[in-house]
NUZA-119516 format. One line per field, with one value per residue (C-alpha): residue number from 1; residue in one letter; x, y, z. Coordinates in steps of 0.001 Angstrom, whole numbers, plus 500000, padded with zeros to 6 digits. Layout:
REM residues N
kolse c(NUM ...)
lodo c(A ...)
xx c(X ...)
yy c(Y ...)
zz c(Z ...)
END
This chain:
REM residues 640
kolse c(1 2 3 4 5 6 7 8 9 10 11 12 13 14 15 16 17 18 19 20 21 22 23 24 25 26 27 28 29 30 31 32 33 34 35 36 37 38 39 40 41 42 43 44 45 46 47 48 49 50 51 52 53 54 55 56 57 58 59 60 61 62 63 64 65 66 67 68 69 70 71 72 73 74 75 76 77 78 79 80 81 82 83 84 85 86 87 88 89 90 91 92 93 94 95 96 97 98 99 100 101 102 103 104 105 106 107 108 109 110 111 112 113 114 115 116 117 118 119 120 121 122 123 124 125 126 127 128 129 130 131 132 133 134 135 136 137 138 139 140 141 142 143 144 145 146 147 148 149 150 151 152 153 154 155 156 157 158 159 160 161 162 163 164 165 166 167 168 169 170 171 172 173 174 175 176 177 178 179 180 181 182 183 184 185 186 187 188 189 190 191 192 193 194 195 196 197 198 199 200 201 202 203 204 205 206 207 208 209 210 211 212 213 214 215 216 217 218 219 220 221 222 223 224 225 226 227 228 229 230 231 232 233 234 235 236 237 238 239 240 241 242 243 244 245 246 247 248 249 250 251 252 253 254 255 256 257 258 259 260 261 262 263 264 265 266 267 268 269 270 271 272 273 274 275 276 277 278 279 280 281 282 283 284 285 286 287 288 289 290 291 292 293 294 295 296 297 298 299 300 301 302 303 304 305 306 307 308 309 310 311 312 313 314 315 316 317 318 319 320 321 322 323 324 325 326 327 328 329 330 331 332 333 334 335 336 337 338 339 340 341 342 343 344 345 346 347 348 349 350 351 352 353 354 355 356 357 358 359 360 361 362 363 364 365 366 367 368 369 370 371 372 373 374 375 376 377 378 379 380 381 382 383 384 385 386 387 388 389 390 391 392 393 394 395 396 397 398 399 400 401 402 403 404 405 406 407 408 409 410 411 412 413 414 415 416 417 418 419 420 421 422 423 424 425 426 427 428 429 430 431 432 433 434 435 436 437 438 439 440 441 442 443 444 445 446 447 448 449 450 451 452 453 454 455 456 457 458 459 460 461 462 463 464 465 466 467 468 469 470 471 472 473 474 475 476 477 478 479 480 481 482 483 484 485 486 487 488 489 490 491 492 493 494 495 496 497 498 499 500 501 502 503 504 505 506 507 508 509 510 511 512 513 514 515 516 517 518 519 520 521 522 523 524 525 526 527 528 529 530 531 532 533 534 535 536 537 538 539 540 541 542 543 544 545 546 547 548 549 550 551 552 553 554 555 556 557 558 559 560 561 562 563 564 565 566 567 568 569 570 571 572 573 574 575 576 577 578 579 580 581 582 583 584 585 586 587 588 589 590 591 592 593 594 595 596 597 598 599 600 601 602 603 604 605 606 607 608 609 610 611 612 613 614 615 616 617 618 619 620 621 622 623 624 625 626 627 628 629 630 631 632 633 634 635 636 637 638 639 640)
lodo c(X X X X X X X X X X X X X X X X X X X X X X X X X X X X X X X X X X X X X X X X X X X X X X X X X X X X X X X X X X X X X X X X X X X X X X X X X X X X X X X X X X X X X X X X X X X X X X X X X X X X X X X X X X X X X X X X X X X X X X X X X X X X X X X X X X X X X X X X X X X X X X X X X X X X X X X X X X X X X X X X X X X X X X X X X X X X X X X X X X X X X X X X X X X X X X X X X X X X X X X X X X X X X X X X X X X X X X X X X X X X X X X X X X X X X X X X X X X X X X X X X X X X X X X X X X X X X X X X X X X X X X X X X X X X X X X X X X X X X X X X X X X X X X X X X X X X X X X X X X X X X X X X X X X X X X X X X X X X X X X X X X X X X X X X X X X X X X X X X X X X X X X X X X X X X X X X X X X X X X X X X X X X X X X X X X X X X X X X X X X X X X X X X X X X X X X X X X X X X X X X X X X X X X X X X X X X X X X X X X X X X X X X X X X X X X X X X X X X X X X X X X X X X X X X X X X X X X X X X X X X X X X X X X X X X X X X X X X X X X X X X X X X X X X X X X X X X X X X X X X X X X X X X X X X X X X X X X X X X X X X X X X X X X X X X X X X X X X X X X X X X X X X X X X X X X X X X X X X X X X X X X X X X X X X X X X X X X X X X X X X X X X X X X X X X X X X X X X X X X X X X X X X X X X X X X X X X X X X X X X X X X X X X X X X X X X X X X X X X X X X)
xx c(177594 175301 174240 174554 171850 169774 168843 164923 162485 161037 164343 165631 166717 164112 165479 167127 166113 167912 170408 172874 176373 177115 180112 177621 174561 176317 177688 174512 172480 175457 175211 171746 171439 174536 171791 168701 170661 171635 168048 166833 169329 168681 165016 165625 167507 165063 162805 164505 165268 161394 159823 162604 161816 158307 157984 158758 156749 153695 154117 154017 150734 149258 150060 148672 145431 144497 145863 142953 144209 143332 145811 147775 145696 142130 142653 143751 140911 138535 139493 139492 136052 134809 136127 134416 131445 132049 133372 135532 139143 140861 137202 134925 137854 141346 143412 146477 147651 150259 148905 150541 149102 145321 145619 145916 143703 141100 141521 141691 138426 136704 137767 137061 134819 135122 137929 141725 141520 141929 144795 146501 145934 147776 150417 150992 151029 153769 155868 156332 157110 159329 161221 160973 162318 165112 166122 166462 168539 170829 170939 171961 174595 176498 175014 172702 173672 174095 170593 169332 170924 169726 166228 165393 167114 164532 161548 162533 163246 160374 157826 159540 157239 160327 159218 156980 154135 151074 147870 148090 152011 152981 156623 155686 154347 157363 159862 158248 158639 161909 163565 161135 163621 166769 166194 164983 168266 170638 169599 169218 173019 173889 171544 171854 167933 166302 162878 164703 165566 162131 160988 163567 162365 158913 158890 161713 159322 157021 158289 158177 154458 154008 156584 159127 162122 161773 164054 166521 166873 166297 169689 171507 170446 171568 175099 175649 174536 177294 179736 179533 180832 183330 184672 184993 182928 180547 180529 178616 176404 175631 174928 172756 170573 170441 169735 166709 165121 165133 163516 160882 160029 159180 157407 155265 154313 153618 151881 148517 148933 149286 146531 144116 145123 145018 142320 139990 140424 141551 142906 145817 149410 151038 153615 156843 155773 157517 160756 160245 158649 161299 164325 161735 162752 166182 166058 165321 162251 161179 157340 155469 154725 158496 157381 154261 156952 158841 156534 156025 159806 160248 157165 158732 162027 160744 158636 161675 165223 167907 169293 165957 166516 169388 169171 165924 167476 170748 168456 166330 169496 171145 167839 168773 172560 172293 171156 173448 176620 175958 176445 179536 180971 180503 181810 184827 185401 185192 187334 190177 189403 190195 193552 194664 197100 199084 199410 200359 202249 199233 195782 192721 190596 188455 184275 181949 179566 182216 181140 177463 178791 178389 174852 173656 175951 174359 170703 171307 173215 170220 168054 169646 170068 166758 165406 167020 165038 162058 162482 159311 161130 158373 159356 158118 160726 163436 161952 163780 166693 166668 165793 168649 171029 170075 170884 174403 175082 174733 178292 179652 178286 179332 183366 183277 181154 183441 186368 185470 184443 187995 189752 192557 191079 187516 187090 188806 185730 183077 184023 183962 180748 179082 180408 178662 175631 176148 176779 173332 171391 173054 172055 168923 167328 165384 164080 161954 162217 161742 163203 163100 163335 161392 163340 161218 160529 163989 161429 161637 158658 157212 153647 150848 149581 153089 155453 157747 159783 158833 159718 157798 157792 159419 157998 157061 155212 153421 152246 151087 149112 147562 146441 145088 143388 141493 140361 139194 137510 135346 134481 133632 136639 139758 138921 139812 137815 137887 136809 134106 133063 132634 130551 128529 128051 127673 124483 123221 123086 121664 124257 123408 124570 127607 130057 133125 136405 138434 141943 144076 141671 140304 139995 137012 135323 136592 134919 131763 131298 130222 131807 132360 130804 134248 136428 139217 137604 140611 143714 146673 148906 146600 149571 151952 149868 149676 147064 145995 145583 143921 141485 140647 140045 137534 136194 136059 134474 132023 130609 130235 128631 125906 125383 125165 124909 126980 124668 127667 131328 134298 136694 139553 141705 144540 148025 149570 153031 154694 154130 154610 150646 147483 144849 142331 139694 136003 134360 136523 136734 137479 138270 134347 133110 132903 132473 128844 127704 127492 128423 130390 131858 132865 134690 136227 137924 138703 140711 142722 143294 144815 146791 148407 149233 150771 153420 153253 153641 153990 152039 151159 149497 147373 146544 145480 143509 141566 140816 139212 136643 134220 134049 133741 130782 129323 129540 129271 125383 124467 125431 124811 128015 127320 128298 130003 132733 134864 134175 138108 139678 137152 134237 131584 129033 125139 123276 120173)
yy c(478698 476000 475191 471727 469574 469303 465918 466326 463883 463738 463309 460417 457677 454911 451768 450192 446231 444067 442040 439909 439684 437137 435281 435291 434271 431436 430640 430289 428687 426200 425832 425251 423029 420546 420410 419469 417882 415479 414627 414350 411579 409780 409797 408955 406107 404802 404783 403273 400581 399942 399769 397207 395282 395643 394607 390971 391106 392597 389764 387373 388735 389239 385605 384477 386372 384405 381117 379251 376916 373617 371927 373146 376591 375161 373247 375974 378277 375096 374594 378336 378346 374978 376208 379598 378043 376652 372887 372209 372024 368520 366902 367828 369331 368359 370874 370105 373457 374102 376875 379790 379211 378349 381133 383814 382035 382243 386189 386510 383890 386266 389472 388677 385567 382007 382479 382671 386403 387405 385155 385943 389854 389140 387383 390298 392855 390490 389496 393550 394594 391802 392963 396722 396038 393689 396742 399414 396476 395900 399609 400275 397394 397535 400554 401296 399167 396020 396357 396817 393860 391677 392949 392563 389353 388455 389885 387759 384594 384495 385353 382942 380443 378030 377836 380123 377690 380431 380938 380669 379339 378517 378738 382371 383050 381701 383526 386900 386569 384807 388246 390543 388349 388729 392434 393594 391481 393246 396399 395916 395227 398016 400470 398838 399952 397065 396870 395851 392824 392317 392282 390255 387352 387973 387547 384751 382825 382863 381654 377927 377676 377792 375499 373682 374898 377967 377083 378185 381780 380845 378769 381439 383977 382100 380953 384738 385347 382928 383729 387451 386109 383473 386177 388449 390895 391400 390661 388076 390138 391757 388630 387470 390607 389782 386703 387872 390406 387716 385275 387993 388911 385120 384536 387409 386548 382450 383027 384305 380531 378856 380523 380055 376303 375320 377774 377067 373676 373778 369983 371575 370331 373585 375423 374110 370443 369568 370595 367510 365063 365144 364764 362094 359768 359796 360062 357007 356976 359555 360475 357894 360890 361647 358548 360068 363131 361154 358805 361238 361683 357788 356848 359173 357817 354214 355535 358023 356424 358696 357944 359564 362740 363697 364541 366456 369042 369367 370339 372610 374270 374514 377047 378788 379592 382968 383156 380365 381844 385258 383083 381322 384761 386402 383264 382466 386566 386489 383686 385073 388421 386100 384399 387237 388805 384950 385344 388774 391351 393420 393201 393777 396978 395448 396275 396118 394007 391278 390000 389759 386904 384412 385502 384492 382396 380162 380643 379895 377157 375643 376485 374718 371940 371036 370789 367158 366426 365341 363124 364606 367881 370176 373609 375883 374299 376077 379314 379982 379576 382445 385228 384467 384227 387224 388781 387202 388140 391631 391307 390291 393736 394923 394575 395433 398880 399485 398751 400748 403602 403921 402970 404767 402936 403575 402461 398558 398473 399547 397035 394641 395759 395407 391980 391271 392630 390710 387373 387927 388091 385071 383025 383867 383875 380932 382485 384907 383281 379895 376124 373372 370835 370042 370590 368328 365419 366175 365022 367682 369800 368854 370955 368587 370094 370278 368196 370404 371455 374060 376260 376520 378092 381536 384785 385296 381750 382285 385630 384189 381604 383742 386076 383153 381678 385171 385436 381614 382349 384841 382688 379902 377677 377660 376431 373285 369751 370209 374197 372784 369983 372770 375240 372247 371315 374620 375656 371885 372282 374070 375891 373318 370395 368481 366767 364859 365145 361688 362565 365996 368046 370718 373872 371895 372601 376325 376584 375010 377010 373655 371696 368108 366418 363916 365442 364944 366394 365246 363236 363570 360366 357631 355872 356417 355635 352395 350019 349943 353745 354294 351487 353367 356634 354906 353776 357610 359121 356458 356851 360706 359791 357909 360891 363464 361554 363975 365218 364951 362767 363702 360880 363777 360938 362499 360931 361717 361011 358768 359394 355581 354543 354328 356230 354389 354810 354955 353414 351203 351995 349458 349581 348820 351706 351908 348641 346740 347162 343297 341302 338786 341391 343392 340649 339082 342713 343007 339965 340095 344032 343217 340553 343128 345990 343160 341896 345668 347872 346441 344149 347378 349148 345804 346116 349459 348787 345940 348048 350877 348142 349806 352778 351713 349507 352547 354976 352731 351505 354952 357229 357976 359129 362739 363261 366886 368701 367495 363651 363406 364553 363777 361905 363334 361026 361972 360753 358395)
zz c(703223 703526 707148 708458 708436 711683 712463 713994 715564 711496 710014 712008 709781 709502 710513 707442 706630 708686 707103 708463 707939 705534 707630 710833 708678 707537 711198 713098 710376 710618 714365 714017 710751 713123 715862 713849 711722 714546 715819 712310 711777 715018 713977 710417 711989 713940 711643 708781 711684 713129 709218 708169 711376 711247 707342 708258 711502 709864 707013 709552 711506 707933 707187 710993 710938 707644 708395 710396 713135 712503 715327 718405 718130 717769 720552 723172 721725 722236 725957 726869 725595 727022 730417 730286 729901 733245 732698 735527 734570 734482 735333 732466 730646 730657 728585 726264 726846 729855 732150 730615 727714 728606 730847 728119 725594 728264 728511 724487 724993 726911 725704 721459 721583 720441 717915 717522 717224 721072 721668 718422 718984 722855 721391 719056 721751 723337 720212 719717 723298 722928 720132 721238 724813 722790 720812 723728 725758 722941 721840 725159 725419 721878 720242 717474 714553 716248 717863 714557 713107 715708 715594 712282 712355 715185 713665 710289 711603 713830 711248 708781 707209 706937 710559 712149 712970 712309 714952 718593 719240 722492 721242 720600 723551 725795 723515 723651 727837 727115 725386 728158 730370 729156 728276 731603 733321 730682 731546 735113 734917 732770 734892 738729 739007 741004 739757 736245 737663 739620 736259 734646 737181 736866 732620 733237 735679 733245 730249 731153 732088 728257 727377 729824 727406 728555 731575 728998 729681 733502 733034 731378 734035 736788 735499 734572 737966 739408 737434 738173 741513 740664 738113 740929 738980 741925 745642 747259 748749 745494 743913 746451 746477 742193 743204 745792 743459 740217 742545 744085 740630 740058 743182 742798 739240 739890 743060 741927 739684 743095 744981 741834 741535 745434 746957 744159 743958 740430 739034 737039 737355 739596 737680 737968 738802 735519 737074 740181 737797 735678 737983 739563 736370 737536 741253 743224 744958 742857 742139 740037 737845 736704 734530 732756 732015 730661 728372 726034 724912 725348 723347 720706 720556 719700 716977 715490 716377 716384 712982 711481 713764 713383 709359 710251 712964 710561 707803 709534 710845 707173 706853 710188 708649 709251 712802 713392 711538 713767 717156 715782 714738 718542 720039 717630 718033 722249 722229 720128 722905 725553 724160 722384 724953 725102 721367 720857 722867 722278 724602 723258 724351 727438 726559 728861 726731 726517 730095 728295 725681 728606 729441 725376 724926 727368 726367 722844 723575 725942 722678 720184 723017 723766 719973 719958 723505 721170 717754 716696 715433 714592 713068 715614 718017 716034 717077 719977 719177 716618 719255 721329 718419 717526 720713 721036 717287 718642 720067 716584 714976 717878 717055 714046 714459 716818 715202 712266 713742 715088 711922 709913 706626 706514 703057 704229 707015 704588 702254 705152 706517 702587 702469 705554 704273 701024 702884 705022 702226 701039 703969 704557 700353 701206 703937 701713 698207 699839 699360 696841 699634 703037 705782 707897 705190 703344 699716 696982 696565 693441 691919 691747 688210 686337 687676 688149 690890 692735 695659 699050 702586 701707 702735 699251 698533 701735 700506 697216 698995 701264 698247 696510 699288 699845 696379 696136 699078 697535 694894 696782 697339 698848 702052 703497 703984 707650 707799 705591 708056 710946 708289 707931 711450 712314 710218 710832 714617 717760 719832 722736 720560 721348 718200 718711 717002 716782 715744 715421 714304 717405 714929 713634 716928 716426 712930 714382 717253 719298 722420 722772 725852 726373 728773 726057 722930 720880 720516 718749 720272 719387 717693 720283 723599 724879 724028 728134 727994 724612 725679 728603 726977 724470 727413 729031 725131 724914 728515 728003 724923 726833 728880 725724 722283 720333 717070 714967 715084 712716 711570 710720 709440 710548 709587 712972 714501 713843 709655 709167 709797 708500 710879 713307 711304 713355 710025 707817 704294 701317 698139 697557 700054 703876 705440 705984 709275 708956 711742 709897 707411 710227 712445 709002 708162 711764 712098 708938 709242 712793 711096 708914 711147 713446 710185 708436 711431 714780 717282 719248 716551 716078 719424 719465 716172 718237 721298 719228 718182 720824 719169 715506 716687 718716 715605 713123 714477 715874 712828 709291 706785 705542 702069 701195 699412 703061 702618 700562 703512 706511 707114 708477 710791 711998 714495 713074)
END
């Protein structure tokens, strides 16, 4: 009989391999795939959402950084620089820029040199918080998908070539602390955390010292703010602590402006004065100077009646469908919210974003507002009005997400949703693939070469040109008349010598790397200024002159506003060349050119024609033409 086995300290069974049951093997790796699965999506989400946002954005800083200024952006480069190098501001150098504006080009100025690059690199930084802070507000009001529909819609329209006017924007500048506004408010309301709405006022306050239209998100603010009230939403004394913390943000942000202005001495308009010389125009008694704010709109409006407007701002909108369609949708969608329960037996599910409709509703509707305050209608002032649409459109997507997410029929709300998606596309194919027809001009775009018609201004023209203007470069060409002119001036000339611009033209002085010694190194309203006032700023040039002859003077021969004009040219040109500097030639052109501007154009323009006399006679004995590659476009002038 066999004994049983004795289990010993040798014998003990070795631990087998450890395997796990197949039913709890398959349990926790499900437990754990559901949580990384989870964060993996969110991230995958995101991700998808910041690379379809920043595609168009990046486009659009691609298409900046090799676009050369030759206007607005020039000219607020030119007066950071003239005033770093310690002209006194409004005396030696009177800015075109408001304060917001010269203000950073000064610090992009001093940080990255003479050059667009500094100011383009802060507006950059600002257009992304911008966007960034626009997501998390809307992300955190309506939910994922509608903050990803409205910021891609942001970061497209506001790159757009359609209208994206490219270099140092002021536009782009105010809208980037326009959103930083509006964000920081949202979430201030969803959150209750005060130093959100410190904020809120302080990038709110801002917004108008680059451009006065950014009293549009101010507006909105503060009828949100009332109406909280009114609505019985909030108690007084809540709204007047929102009201206290948006204007201590402000104060605290504008006051620095104030002490630099009035304890240095600084001859700068303060910030805000806009506001007083404005209401001045209407108030009687008011300031002399709510007349000079006003000139400029006035002056306009005689040069660009109404009837010629209004096709221009219709057009520009018929590119802006999508944007535009968005705001229509959230409003046509809050309304039927509002009168639902007196049509049906049924009432709607209350959200708490519905309160929020008012809040874009009125900045968008300030936006598209004050794009008919000036006939000139320039593209960039469309800009706006795109980042708050995009905001309010937000509550559109909103709905529907919601709705779906909730619905017995999912396949009915996907179909829905893909239609939307299909209809977005629709609306906004010219943005990228670009138009047959100006928006500004309403003329077809024809090519040059072929005839043909051709397509312009779309993400993917603008890329094309860009691509070719980079290679032509390298070869060469592919630069224009005036970047030529400031080449040439610049490897003619000491740094110490001073040129002169006449006309729209301040990137020249950019390109150059030179100052002007007029206090006003350029003008851009010679046809819309009276003949009183342009007389005495010939005067003003021609007396710096006599102080510091400039080496070189541009005639930029720029067809300014309004388009109907020839420009006031500084040296006459005829069918047989420029002009003898004859006496008896000159006074016999004089007199019969006046004559026509006076029957062709308008007695003004004659006028104005006849006062610049000075300065023809000035240049035209003092300086030499300069033949180049430029003289098409430009004419180039050296001193004997």
């Amino acid at each position: 009989m066999s004994k049983p086995h004795r289990k010993t300290r040798h014998s003990k069974k070795l631990p087998k391999p450890h395997h796990r049951h197949p039913a709890a093997s398959t349990s926790h790796s499900k437990t754990v795939g559901v949580k990384f699965t989870a964060r993996q999506k969110s991230i995958v989400v995101l991700g998808i959402i910041a690379i379809l946002a920043a595609i168009p954005f990046g486009l659009g800083k691609y298409f900046e950084f090799n676009t050369p200024g030759a206007f607005d952006s020039g000219a607020y480069v030119y007066s950071a620089q003239k005033i770093l190098s310690g002209a006194e501001i409004g005396v030696e150098e009177r800015p075109s820029a408001q304060i917001g504006t010269l203000l950073v080009n000064m610090l992009g100025v001093r940080l990255w040199g003479f050059s667009e690059k500094g100011p383009e690199l802060i507006q950059m930084i600002l257009q992304a918080a911008a966007l960034i802070m626009m997501f998390i507000a809307m992300r955190k009001l309506f939910g994922t998908l509608p903050a990803a529909v409205g910021v891609i819609v942001a970061s497209i329209y506001l790159s757009a070539p359609t209208i994206a006017k490219y270099g140092n924007v002021k536009e782009q500048y105010m809208i980037a602390f326009m959103v930083l506004g509006a964000s920081c408010f949202v979430l201030y309301q969803l959150s209750g955390k005060w130093w959100l709405a410190v904020l809120a006022g302080t990038f709110a306050g801002w917004a108008p010292l680059f451009k006065p239209t950014g009293l549009s998100v101010i507006g909105a603010i503060g009828v949100f703010v009332l109406a909280q009230a009114m609505l019985r939403r909030k108690t007084i004394r809540q709204t007047g602590i929102d009201i206290l913390l948006l204007l201590g943000g402000a104060a605290v942000a504008i006051a620095p402006l104030y002490l630099w202005i009035l304890g240095w001495d600084v001859q700068m308009g303060l910030p805000y004065a806009f506001v007083w010389q404005t209401l001045g125009k209407f108030l009687p008694g008011g300031p002399e100077a709510g007349q000079a704010a006003a000139d400029y709109i006035s002056e306009s409006r005689e040069h660009a009646p109404f009837s010629e407007q209004w096709p221009r701002v219709l057009r520009y909108y018929a590119h802006l469908m999508l944007p535009i369609a968005l705001v229509l949708g959230a409003i046509i969608a809050r309304i039927l919210r509002l009168v639902w329960p007196a049509l049906t037996a049924k009432k709607p599910e209350a959200k708490s974003y519905d309160r929020f409709v008012l809040l874009f509703g009125v900045w968008w509707v300030l936006d598209m507002a004050f794009v008919w305050i000036s006939p000139r209608s320039y593209e960039q002032y469309y800009l706006p009005l795109t980042a708050s649409a995009a905001m309010l459109g937000g509550y559109l997507v909103a709905i529907y997400y919601d709705k779906a997410k909730t619905a017995i029929s999912r396949p009915k709300y996907v179909a829905i949703g893909l239609l939307g998606l299909l209809l977005m596309i629709i609306m906004s194919w010219q943005i990228f693939f670009g138009t047959t027809v100006s928006p500004h001009s309403g003329t077809t775009y024809v090519n040059r070469a072929t005839g043909e018609v051709e397509r312009r201004r779309g993400y993917l023209q603008k890329y094309r040109e860009i691509s070719d203007r980079r290679k032509a470069i390298l070869i060469g060409e592919g630069k224009g008349g005036w970047e030529l002119i400031g080449e040439h001036i610049r490897a003619n000339s000491q740094a110490t010598d001073k040129i002169y611009v006449w006309g729209w033209y301040p990137g020249i002085y950019v390109i150059a790397q030179r100052l002007s010694p007029a206090p006003k190194a350029f003008e851009g309203n010679m046809h819309t200024l009276s003949p009183e006032v342009l007389s005495e700023r010939i005067d003003e040039i021609l007396t710096s002159f006599e102080k510091e002859p400039p080496k070189f003077i541009v005639d930029s021969l720029k067809q300014h506003f309004p388009w109907d004009r020839p420009p006031l040219q500084l040296w006459p040109q005829t069918q047989g060349g420029f002009l003898p500097n004859n006496k008896q030639a000159v006074e016999a052109y004089e007199t019969a050119y006046a004559k026509l501007l006076e029957e062709k154009v308008e007695p003004a323009e004659a006028e104005r024609f006849k006062v610049m006399g000075a300065f023809r006679e000035y240049v035209m004995s003092n300086y030499k033409v300069v033949q180049g590659q430029f003289s098409r476009q430009h004419v180039l002038f050296e001193r004997k």
